[in-house]
N, C-alpha and C positions, 0 to 999 in steps of 0.2 A: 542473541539478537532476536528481535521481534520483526516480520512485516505488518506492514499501519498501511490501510486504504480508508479514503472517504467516499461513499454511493447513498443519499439520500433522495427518494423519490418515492410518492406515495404508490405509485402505480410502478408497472410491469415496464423497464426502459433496456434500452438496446446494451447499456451500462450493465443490464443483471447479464447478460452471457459475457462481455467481456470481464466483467468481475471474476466470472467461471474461470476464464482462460487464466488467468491471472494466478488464483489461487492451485490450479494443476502446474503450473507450468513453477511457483515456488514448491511444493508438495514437490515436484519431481527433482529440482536442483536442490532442496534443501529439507528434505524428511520430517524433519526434528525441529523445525521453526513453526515459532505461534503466528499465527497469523489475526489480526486484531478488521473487524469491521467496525469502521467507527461510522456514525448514523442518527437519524434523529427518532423521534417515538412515533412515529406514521410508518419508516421505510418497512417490511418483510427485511429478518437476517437474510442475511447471501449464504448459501449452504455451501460448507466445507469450511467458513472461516472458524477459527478457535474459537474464538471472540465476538460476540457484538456488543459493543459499547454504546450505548446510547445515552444520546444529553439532547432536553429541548431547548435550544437558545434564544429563539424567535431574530438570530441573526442570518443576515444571507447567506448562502451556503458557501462561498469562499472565507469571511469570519468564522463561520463556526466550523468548520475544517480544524484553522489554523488553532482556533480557541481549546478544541478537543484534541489537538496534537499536543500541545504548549502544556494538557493536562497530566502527562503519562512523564516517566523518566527513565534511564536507561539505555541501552545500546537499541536503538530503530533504523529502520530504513521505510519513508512514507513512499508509497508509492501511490499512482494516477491507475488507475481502472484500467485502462488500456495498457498498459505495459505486459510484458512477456518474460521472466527472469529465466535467462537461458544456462547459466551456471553459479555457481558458489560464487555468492560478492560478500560473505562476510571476511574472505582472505584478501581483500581489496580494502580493506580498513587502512588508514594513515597516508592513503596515496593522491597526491595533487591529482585531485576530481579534472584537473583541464587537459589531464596528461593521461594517453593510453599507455596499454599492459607495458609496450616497448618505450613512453617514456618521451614519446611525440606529441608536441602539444596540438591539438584539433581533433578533427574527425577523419579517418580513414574510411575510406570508403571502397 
């Protein structure tokens, strides 16, 4: 399994430390997973991702997100800049995404 983030911005954005957060907090649930920075030819890489992949699209950055996702194949998990991976979700493969660990559909909270 691969993690897939998108952070393009020519300048220094409140996005580059959550991008941080993000990539320790997979590094620390998941060691041995690559971690892909996808991005256009202006952004600075995010340090600690495996990966910077960069494509110029001249499309808005939710197109070219999705364009530069659409590119790669294989087992991913995309994730948003702001997210926090607290445990192993590659053992959560096959499971109805609407349904938690116990199998209740919603959110517990």
């Amino acid at each position: 399994m691969t993690v897939g983030f998108y952070h393009a911005a020519p300048t220094v954005t409140p996005h580059v430390a959550l991008a941080g957060r993000l990539i320790a907090s997979v590094r620390k649930a998941m060691p041995d997973v690559e971690i892909w920075h996808f991005t256009d030819a202006a952004t600075p890489a995010i340090r600690g991702a495996s990966v910077c992949m960069r494509r110029q699209t001249g499309l808005p950055p939710a197109m070219a997100r999705v364009q530069q996702y659409a590119e790669v194949a294989g087992d991913w998990r995309f994730v948003d800049t702001d997210v926090v991976i607290q445990r192993d979700v590659r053992e959560r493969r096959g499971q109805d995404p609407a349904r938690g660990a116990a199998g209740k559909i919603g959110i517990e909270r």
